[in-house]
N, C-alpha and C positions, 0 to 999 in steps of 0.2 A: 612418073609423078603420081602421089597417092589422089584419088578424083576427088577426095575430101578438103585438100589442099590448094586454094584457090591459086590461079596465075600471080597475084598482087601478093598473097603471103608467102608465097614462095620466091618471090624478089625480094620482097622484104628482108626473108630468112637467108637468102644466100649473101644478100648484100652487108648483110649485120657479119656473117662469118667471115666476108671478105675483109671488113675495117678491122676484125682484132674485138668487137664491142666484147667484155668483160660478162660472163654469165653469172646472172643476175635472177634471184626467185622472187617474183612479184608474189604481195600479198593474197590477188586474186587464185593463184594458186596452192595457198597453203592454208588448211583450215576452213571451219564453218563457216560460212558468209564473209570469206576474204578475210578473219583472223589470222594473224601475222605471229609464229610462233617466235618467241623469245629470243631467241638464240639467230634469227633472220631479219634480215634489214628493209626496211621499207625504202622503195626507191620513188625517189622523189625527179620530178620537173619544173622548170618556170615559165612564168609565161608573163615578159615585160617587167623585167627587176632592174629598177634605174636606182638613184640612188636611197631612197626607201627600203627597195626590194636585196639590197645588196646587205644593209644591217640586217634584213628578216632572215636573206641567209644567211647570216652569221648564226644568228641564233637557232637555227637549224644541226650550221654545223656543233654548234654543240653537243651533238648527242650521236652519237654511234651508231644507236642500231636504226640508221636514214643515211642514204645515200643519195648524193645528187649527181644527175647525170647528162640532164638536157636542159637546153634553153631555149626559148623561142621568144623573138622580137622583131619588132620592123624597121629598126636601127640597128643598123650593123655594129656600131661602133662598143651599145651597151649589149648585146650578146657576144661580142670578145672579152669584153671586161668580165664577164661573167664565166665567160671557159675558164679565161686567165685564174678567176679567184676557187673555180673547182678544181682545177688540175693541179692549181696550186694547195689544195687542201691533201688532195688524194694523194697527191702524187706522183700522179701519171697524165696521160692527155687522153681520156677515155671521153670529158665532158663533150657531146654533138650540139650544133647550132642548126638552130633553125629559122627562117624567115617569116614564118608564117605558123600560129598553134596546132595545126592539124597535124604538124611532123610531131608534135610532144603528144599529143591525144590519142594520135593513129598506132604510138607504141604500145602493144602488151605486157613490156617488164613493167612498164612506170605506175605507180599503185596511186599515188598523189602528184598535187600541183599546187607550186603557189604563185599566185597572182599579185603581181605589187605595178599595174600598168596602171595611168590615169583613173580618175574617175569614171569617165565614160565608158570604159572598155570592162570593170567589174564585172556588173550582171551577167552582161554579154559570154565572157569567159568565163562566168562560174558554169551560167547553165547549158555550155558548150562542152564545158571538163564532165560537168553532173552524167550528160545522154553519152557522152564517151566510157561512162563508168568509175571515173576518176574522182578520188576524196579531194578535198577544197579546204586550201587553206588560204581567207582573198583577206587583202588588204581594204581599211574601210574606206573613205564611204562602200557599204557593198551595194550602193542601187544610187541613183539619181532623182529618185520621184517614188510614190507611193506604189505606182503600179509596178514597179522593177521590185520593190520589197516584197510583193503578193507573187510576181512571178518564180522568183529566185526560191523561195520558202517552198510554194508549191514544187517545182519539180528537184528540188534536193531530198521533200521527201518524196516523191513519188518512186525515184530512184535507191531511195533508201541509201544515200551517199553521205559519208561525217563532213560537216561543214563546221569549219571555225575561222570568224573572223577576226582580221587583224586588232581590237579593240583589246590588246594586250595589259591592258588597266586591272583586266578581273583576275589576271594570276599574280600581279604584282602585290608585294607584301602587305603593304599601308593601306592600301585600297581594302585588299579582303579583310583587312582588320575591323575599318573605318566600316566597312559592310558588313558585317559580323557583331560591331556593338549597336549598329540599328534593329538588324532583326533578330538578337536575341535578348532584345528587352532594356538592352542597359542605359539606354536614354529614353525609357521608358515608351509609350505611345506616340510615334509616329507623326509628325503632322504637319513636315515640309522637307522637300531636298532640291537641294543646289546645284547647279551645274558649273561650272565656267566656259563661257563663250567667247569666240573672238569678235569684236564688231562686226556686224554683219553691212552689205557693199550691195549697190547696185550693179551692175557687170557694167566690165568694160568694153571698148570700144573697138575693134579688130585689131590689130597691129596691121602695117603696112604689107600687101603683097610682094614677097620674093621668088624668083624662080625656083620651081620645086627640082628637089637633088633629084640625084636618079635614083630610081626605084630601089635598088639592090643595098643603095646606101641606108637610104628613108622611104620607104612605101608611104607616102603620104594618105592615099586613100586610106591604106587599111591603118594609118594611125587613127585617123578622124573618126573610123566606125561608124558605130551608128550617130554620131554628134553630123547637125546640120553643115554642109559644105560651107569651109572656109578658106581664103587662099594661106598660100603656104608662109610661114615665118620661121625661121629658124629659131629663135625664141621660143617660139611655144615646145617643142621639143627640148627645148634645157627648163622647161619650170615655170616658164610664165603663163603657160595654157588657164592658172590658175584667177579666178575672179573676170573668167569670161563665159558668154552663155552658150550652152550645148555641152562647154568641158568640165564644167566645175559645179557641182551641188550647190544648187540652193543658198546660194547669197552668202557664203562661205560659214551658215552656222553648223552644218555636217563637219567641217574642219574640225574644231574641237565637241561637237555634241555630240560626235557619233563614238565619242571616249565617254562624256562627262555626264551625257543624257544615259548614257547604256546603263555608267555603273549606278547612275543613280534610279533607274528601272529597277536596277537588281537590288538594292537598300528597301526600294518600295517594295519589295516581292509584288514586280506589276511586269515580268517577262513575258506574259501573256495578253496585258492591256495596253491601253495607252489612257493620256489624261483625254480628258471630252469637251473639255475647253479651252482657250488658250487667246491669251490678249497682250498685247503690247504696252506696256505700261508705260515706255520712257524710251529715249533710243537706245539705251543700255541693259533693258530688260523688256522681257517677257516671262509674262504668269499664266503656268497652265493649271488646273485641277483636276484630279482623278475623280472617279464616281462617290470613292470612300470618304472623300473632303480633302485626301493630301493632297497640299500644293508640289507642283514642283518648278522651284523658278529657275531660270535663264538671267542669270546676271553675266554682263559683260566683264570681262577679266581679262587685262593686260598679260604682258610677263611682270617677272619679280618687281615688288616693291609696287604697283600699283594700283593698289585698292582697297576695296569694301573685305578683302580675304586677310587672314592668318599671316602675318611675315613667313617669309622663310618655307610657302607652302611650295615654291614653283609653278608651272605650268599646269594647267588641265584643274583647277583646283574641285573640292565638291564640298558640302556640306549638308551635314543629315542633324535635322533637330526632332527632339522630340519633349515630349511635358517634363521630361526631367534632365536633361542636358543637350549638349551637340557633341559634335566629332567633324574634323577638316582632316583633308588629305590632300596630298598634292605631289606632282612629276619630281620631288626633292627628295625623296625618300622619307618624307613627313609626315606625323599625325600628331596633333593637338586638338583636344577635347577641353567640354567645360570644366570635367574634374580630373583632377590626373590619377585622382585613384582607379579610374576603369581603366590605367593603363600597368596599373601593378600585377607584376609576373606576368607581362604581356610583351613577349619578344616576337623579332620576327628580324626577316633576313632581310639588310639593306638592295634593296635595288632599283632603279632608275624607272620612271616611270614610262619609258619609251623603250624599254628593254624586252626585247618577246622571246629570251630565252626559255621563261616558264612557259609561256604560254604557247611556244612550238611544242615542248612536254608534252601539254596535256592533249594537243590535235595528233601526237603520235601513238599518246597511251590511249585513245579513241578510236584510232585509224585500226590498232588491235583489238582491243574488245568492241568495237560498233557501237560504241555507247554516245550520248550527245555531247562534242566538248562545251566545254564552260561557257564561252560566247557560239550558241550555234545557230540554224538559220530561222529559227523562232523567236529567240531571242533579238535577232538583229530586224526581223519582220516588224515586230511593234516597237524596240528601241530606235529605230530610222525613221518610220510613220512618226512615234511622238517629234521628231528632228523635222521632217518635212513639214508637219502640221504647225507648230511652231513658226518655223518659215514664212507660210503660208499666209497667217497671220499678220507678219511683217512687212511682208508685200503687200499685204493690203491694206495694214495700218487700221484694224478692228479685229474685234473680239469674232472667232469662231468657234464654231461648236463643233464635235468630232463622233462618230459611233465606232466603237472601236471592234464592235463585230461586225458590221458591215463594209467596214472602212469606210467609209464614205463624210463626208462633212452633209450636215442635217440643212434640209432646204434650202441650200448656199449652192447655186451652181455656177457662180464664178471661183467661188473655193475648188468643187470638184473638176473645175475644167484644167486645172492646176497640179491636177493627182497624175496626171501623164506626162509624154512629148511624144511628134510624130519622130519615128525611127527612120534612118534614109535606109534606102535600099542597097543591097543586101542583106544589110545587118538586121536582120528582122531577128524575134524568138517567140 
C-alpha cells in the first residue's frame, strides 16, 4: 500500500470498486479553483430532501451536466424515495443512502450538496458541507436567528465555497422583471417596497410524547440537532415540526420573508444593508426603514383573492413603488404595474414562482466559474437579519432600531439577547 494512502482511503477506495460506483470526475479535480469544464458533470448530493427537497431535485434534474448520486437522512423512509426517484432518472441503481451527512461529505467525487432538511438543521449542514469543501445549494430559511446568518456568511467565505440559496424568486421571470423596472429608473425614485407575509404565530405547544422508532428508521436525536430536546412525535417528522419553538424560525415570518424580504432587498439595491428600524404597526404589518428613507413594509398577505394586493398576483406577492409609478409581482406568473406601457416589448418566460429550475441554473453556472450565484450567502446574510430584525420587533411589540454594520440592535439588550439560541450538544459550529 502506497504510505501516502491512508488506512481509511484505501477502504473507502476498494469498497467503492467493490459496489460497481460509476466513475465520476469531481469538479475539485478539474480546472482552476475547482472549474468544472463543460463538457463534465458536476456531481451532486442531498442531505434531507422530503418533500421540498424532492421538487428542488427535480429542478436539478433538469440540466445534464449534474449528477445525483447520494442521499443522506435520518429517515429511512425519505432517503429511499429519493434512490428510488435518482435511479429512476439515471437509469441504473448507482444512487448510495446514507444515515447520517458525513457518508455525503466524506465522498471526494461529490463537488455539491443540496440541503432541503428543516429549518433547524440549515446552517448546521451548510457549514458542515462549507469545512468538508463542498458548494451549497440550502433551502431557506438558511439560519434561525441573526447569529446563524453571521456565522454561515462568514465561513462560506472563508472557504471560498458558491453558496446559493433556495429563495428561487430572483431567477423567476416576473420577479426579475418587477426588479429591473425598480432599479433601472422606470418608476422613477425609489421610496418603498413591499413584501408579503404570512401572519406571524406565537409557537406552539409540544405535541404529545410518542415512543421513539428505532434509530435506523428515525434517528430521533440527530433529527432534533441542535434544536432544544423534545420528545418524540411522529408528526413532527411529516410537517408539523412547523410553528414550534427551537424548529421553525421566527414566528413563521422567515416562511414567506425569506422570498419576499430577499427580493425586495435586491429592488432596494440594499444586498449589503438592512433597514435600521423597524416597528409593528398593526397585526398585519410591520414598517421598517433604511438609512436612505426607503421604507420597506411587511404587509400580511393571504393566498389568492385576499387582500390589500393586485388580483390574480398569487402567493409571495411584492410591490416596489417609486415617485413615478409601481410594479407587483406575484408566485402566478404575474406582473402589473401603474402603467402598462413599462410593460411594452417587455417579454419574459412564464414560470411558477416556486419553480427552481432557473435558479439550480445559475448555482451550476457558479459552481463552474466560482462566481457568486444570484442569491448568495451575503446576500441572505442581511436579507435573513432584515427577517429576524423584523421579527424581533413583533415579539416585542415596539419599534427597534438596528446597525446593520455591527449587527447589533442599538441599546436594546432585550432585542440583542434575541439575535441567538443556546445550541444542544453536539451540534455546536
Amino acid at each position: 500500500m502506497n504510505k501516502k494512502t491512508s488506512r481509511r482511503n484505501f477502504i473507502k477506495t476498494t469498497a467503492t470498486a467493490a459496489i460497481g460506483m460509476p466513475t465520476l470526475i469531481p469538479a475539485s479535480a478539474l480546472g482552476k479553483n475547482g472549474a468544472v469544464a463543460p463538457s463534465n458533470r458536476i456531481i451532486v448530493g442531498g442531505i434531507g430532501l422530503g418533500p421540498r427537497g424532492r421538487k428542488v431535485l427535480a429542478g436539478f434534474f433538469a440540466h445534464r451536466d449534474c449528477q445525483f448520486v447520494a442521499i443522506a437522512d435520518v429517515q429511512k423512509e425519505r432517503r429511499e424515495i429519493i434512490k428510488r426517484l435518482a435511479d429512476r432518472e439515471y437509469r441504473n441503481t448507482d444512487c448510495m443512502t446514507y444515515s447520517d451527512m458525513s457518508g455525503v461529505l466524506e465522498r471526494d467525487d461529490i463537488d455539491s450538496v443540496i440541503i432541503a432538511t428543516g429549518d433547524r438543521w440549515h446552517t448546521t449542514a451548510s457549514i458542515t458541507a462549507a469545512r468538508a469543501g463542498k458548494d451549497i445549494y440550502c433551502e431557506k430559511p438558511c439560519a434561525m436567528n441573526i447569529m446563524e446568518c453571521q456565522q454561515l456568511d462568514d465561513t462560506i467565505r472563508k472557504h471560498k465555497r458558491v453558496f446559493q440559496a433556495g429563495t428561487q424568486r430572483r431567477s423567476v421571470p416576473n420577479f426579475k422583471l418587477a426588479v429591473d423596472l425598480a432599479r433601472s429608473g422606470k418608476l422613477g425614485q425609489v421610496t418603498s417596497v413591499h413584501a408579503g407575509i404570512l401572519e406571524l404565530q406565537q409557537y406552539l405547544e409540544p405535541l404529545p410524547a410518542e415512543p421513539e422508532p428505532d434509530p435506523s428508521d428515525v434517528n430521533w436525536d440527530k433529527w432534533l440537532g441542535p434544536s432544544p430536546w423534545m420528545d418524540f412525535n411522529a408528526a413532527y417528522c411529516r410537517g408539523r415540526w412547523r410553528n414550534h419553538a427551537g424548529l421553525y424560525a421566527a414566528w413563521r415570518l422567515p416562511e414567506w420573508g425569506s422570498h419576499t424580504i430577499d427580493v425586495c432587498q435586491w429592488a432596494a439595491d440594499a444586498d449589503g444593508t438592512t433597514p435600521i428600524e423597524y416597528e409593528p404597526v398593526s397585526d398585519g404589518e410591520i414598517v421598517a426603514k433604511y438609512s436612505n428613507g426607503v421604507k420597506l413594509v411587511m404587509r400580511l398577505s393571504g393566498f389568492e383573492g385576499e387582500g390589500v394586493w393586485q388580483d390574480g398576483l398569487g402567493t409571495c406577492p411584492v410591490r416596489f413603488e417609486g415617485d413615478e409609478g409601481w410594479v407587483e409581482a406575484g408566485d402566478a406568473k404575474a406582473i402589473v404595474t401603474s402603467n402598462p406601457k413599462m410593460l411594452k416589448n417587455k417579454t419574459y418566460d412564464q414560470l411558477n414562482g416556486t419553480d427552481p429550475v432557473m435558479h439550480a441554473r445559475n448555482f451550476l453556472d457558479c459552481v463552474k466559474t466560482r462566481e457568486d450565484p444570484i442569491c448568495n450567502s451575503t446576500a441572505v446574510r442581511y436579507g435573513h437579519m432584515a427577517c429576524f430584525a423584523a421579527a424581533i420587533s413583533w415579539k416585542l411589540g415596539r419599534k427597534v432600531t438596528f446597525d446593520p454594520k455591527k449587527e447589533r440592535f442599538i441599546g436594546d439588550t432585550e432585542a440583542n439577547s434575541m439575535r441567538t439560541y443556546k445550541r444542544r450538544k453536539p451540534y455546536t459550529i
